[in-house]
C-alpha positions in Angstrom: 119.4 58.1 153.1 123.2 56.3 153.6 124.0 52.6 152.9 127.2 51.2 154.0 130.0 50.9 151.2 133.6 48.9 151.2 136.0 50.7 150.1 139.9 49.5 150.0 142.8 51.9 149.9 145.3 50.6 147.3 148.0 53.3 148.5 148.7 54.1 151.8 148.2 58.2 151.1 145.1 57.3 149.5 142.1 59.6 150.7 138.5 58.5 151.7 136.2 60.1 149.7 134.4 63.1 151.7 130.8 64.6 151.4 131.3 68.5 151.4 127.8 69.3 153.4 125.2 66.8 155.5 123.1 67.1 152.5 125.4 66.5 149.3 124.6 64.0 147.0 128.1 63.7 145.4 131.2 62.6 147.2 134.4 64.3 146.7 136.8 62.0 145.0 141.0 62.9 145.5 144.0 62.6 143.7 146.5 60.4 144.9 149.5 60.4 142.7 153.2 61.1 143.3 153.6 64.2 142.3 151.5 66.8 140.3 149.9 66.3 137.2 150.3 68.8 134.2 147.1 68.6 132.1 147.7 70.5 128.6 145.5 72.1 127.0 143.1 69.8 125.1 144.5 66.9 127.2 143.0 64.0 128.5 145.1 62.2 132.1 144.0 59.3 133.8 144.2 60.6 137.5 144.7 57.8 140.3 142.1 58.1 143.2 144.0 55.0 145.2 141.0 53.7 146.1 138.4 50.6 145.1 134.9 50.2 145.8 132.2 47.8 146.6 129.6 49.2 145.4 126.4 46.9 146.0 124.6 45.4 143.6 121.7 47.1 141.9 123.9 50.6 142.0 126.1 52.2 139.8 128.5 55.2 140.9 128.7 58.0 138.4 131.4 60.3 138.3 130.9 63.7 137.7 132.8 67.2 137.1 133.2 69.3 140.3 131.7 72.5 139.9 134.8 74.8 140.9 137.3 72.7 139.2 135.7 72.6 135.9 134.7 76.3 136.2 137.9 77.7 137.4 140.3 75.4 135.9 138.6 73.9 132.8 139.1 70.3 134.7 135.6 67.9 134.1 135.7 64.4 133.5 136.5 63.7 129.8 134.3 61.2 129.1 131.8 64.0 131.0 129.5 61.2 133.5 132.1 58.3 134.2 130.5 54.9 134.6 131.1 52.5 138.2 129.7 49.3 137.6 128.8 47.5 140.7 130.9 44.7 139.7 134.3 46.5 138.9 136.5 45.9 141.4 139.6 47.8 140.4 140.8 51.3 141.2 138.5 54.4 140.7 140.4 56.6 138.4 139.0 60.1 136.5 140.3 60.4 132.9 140.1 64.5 133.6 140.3 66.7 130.4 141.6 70.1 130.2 138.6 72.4 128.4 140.8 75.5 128.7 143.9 77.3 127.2 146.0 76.9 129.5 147.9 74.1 131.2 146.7 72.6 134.7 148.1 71.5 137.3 146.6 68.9 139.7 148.2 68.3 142.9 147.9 65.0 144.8 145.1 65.4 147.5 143.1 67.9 145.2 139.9 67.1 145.1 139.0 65.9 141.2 135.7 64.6 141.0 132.6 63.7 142.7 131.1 60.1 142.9 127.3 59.6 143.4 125.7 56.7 143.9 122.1 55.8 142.1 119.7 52.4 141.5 119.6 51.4 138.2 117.3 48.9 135.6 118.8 46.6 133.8 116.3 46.5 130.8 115.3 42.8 128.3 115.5 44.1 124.9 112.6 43.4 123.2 112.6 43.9 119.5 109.5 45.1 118.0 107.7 46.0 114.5 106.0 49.1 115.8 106.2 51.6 119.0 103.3 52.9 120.7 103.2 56.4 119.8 103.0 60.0 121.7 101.8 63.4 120.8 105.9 63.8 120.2 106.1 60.7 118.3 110.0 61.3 116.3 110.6 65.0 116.8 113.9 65.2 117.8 116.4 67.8 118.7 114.8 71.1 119.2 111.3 69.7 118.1 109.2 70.8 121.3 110.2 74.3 121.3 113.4 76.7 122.8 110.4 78.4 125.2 
């Protein structure tokens, strides 16, 4: 399934995001900066995409690590599923972290994160004296078992 999306390059070297296969959910997202970035270890950089989206309402686009980048580099988003609210209307930018030991460069063009696009609910709070309960009722972490 495809819906149409506005998208407006706010630099002229900015890149389109690109699906990598007919069937891939996420679309690459690129650097466009001036130069490279060095990413110390332990370092958070805000990395400039170029680009701004309209994305419709009733949709968010979350950003996520790619796959390679964060196994072979350490690179993944810092704040690990970035956020697009429909209404945001600014640039798309990745705040990428660097998980490993060593520095990381990331060169404009590379390819630093993927965007994919979902519904979402907005939910009305309602505040309650009791919860139905489950079988689970409060178990939390670990409660239903490791197998």
């Amino acid at each position: 399934m495809s819906f149409s999306m506005n998208i407006k390059k706010l630099n002229e070297n900015a890149r389109i995001p690109t699906y990598g296969s007919k069937s891939a959910a996420g679309a690459d997202l690129y650097a466009c900066e001036a130069g490279e970035v060095i990413i110390e270890p332990n370092q958070t950089k805000l990395i400039h995409t170029g680009i701004a989206m309209e994305i419709p309402e009733g949709m968010v686009g979350l950003i996520y690590a790619r796959s390679g980048l964060a196994s072979k580099k350490g690179l993944a988003p810092a704040n690990k599923v970035g956020v697009i609210d429909s209404d945001y209307r600014g640039e798309i930018m990745v705040a990428l972290h660097n998980h490993g030991t060593e520095a990381q460069t990331v060169a404009d063009g590379e390819r630093i994160a993927q965007i994919v696009f979902a519904p979402y609910y907005a939910a009305d709070f309602t505040v309650v004296e009791e919860l139905n309960d489950t079988a689970r009722g409060d178990g939390g972490f670990g409660s239903t078992g490791t197998k």
